[in-house]
C-alpha positions as CSV (number, residue, x, y, z in Angstrom):
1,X,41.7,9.8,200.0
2,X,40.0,6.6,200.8
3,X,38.5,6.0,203.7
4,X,40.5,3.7,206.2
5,X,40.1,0.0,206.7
6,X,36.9,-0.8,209.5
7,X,38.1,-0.9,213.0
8,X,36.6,-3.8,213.4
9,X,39.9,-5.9,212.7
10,X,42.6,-4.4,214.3
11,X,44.6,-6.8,215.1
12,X,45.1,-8.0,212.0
13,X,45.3,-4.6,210.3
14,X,48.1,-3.7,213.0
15,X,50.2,-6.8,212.2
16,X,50.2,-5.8,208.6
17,X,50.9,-2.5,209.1
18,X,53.7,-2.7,211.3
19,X,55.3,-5.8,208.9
20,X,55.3,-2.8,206.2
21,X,56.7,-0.3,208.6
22,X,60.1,-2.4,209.2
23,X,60.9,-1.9,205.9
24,X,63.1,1.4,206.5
25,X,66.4,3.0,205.5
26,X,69.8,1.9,206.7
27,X,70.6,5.0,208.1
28,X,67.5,7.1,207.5
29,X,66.7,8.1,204.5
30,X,67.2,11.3,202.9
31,X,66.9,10.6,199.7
32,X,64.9,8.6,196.7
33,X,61.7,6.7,197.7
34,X,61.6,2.7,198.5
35,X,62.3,0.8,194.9
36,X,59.3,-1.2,195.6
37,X,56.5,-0.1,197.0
38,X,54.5,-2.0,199.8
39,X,52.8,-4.8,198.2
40,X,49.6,-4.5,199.9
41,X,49.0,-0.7,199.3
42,X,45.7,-1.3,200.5
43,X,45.6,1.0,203.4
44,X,45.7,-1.5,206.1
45,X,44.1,0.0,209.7
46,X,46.6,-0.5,213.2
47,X,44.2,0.9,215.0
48,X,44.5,0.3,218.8
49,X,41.3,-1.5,220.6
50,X,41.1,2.9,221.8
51,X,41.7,3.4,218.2
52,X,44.5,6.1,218.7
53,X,45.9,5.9,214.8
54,X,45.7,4.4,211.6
55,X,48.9,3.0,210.5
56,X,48.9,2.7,206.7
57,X,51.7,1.3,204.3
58,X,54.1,0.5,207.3
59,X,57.6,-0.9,206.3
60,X,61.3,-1.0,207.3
61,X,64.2,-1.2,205.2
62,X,66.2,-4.6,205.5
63,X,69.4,-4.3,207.0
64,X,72.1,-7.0,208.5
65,X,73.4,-4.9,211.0
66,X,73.1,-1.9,212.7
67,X,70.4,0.3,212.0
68,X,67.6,0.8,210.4
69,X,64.6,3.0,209.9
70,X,60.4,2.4,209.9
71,X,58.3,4.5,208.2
72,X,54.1,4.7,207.4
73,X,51.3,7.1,206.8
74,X,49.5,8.0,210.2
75,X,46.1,8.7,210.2
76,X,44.0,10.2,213.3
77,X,40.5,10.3,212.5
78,X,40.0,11.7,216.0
79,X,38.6,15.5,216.9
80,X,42.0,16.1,219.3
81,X,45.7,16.3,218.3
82,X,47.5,12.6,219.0
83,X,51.7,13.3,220.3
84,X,53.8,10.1,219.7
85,X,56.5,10.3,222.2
86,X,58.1,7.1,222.4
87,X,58.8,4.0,220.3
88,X,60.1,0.2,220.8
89,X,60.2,-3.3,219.3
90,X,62.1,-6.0,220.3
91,X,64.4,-6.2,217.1
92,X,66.4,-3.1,218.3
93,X,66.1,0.0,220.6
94,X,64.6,2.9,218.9
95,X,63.7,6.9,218.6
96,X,61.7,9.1,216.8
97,X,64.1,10.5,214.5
98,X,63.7,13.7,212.0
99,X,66.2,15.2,209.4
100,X,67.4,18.7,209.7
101,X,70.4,21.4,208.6
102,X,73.0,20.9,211.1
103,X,76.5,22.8,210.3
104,X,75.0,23.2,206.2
105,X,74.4,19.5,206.0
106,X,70.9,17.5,206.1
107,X,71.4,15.4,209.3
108,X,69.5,12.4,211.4
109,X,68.5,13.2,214.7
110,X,66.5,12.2,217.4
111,X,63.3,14.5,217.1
112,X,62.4,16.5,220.5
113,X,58.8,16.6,221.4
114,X,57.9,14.0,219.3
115,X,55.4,13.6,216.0
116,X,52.3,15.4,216.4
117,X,49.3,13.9,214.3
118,X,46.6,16.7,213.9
119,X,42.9,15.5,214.5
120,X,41.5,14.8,211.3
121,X,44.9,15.0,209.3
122,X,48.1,12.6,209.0
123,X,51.3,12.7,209.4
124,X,53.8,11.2,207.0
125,X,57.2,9.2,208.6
126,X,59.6,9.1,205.2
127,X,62.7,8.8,204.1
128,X,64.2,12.5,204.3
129,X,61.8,13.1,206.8
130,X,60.5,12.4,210.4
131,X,60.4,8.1,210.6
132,X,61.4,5.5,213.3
133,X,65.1,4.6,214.2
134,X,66.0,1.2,214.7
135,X,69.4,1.3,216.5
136,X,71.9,-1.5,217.6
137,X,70.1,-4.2,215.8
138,X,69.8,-7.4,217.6
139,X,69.3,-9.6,214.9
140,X,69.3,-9.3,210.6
141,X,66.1,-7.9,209.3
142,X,65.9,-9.6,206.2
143,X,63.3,-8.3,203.7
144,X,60.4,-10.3,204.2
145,X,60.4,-10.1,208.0
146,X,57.9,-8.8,209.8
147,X,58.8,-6.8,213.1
148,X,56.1,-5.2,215.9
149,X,56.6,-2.0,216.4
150,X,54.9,0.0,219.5
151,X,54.1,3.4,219.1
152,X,53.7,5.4,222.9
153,X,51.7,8.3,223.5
154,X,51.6,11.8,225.1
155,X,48.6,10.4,227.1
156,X,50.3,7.0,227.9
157,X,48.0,4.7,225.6
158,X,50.0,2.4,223.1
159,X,49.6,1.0,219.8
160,X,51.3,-1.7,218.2
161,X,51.1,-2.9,214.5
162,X,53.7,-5.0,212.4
163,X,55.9,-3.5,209.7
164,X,57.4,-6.2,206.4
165,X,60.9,-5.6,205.9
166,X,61.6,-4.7,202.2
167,X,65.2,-4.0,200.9
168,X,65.8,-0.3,199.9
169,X,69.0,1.5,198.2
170,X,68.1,4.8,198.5
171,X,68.7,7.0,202.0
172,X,72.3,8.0,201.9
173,X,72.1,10.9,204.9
174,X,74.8,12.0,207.3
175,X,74.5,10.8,210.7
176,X,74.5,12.9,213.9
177,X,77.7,12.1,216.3
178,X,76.7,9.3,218.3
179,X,73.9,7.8,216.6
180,X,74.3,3.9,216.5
181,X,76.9,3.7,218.6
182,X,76.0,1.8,222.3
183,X,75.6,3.7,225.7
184,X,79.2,3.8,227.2
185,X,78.8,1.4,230.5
């Protein structure tokens, strides 16, 4: 596998990353692969100024309303284990989401304990697999777009790296009850 982009520029390689990211399903995907892959394939670095991770191919599938998933490669080219507990942007609240059997049926969920990336290994967030919620959307996200996406840590450190919006058709899963509707007041 290539090596990843020089840590030099990351900034830059964050706000590509996360504009890929955005791109995800509209209700997680389960199924299929994105129609189009990111056009940038280039592995583009989000490393944080600590450089925690490398965020590569980051997108999130377009949606109008609703929700919407994020997904990447993550890369940590460090000699200790990296835990992702959290996640926000400002285009939606969000979770670390996984699919899984529940009652015979695949199923989204939020994912307890969050996404371990082994030192010197990556982690893949997909649809059918572990990737990034985007619940009760606050605006469209219209392929194109490009949404920031923070990333939180066992250890409290942060990273944050843009994700494109691109539109995707495939992801047809079954949702948990409760997922995407609002906190009762």
């Amino acid at each position: 596998m290539p090596s990843t982009t020089s840590r030099r520029f990351p900034r830059t390689a964050a706000l590509i990353g996360a504009a890929v990211l955005a791109a995800s399903v509209t209700a997680c995907g389960s199924s299929g692969t994105p129609s189009a892959t990111p056009s940038g394939s280039a592995s583009a670095s989000a490393s944080a100024a600590a450089g925690v991770l490398t965020v590569r191919d980051p997108w999130v599938k377009a949606a109008d309303k609703g929700m919407t998933a994020a997904f990447a490669t993550l890369a940590n080219d460090g000699d200790t284990d990296v835990t992702i507990t959290g996640v926000s942007t400002d285009a939606s609240r969000a979770e670390i989401h996984e699919m899984a059997m529940t009652d015979g049926k695949m199923a989204m969920r939020q994912k307890q304990g969050g996404v371990v990336v082994a030192a010197r290994s990556q982690a893949a967030l997909e649809p059918g697999g572990d990737h990034l919620m985007l619940m009760d959307l606050t605006r469209p996200v219209r392929a194109g777009d490009q949404l920031d996406i923070t990333l939180t840590f066992a250890d409290g450190r942060t990273q944050t790296f843009t994700a494109v919006a691109k539109p995707f058709t495939g992801a047809q899963e079954t949702y948990a009850p409760g997922h995407g509707a609002s906190p009762a007041s």
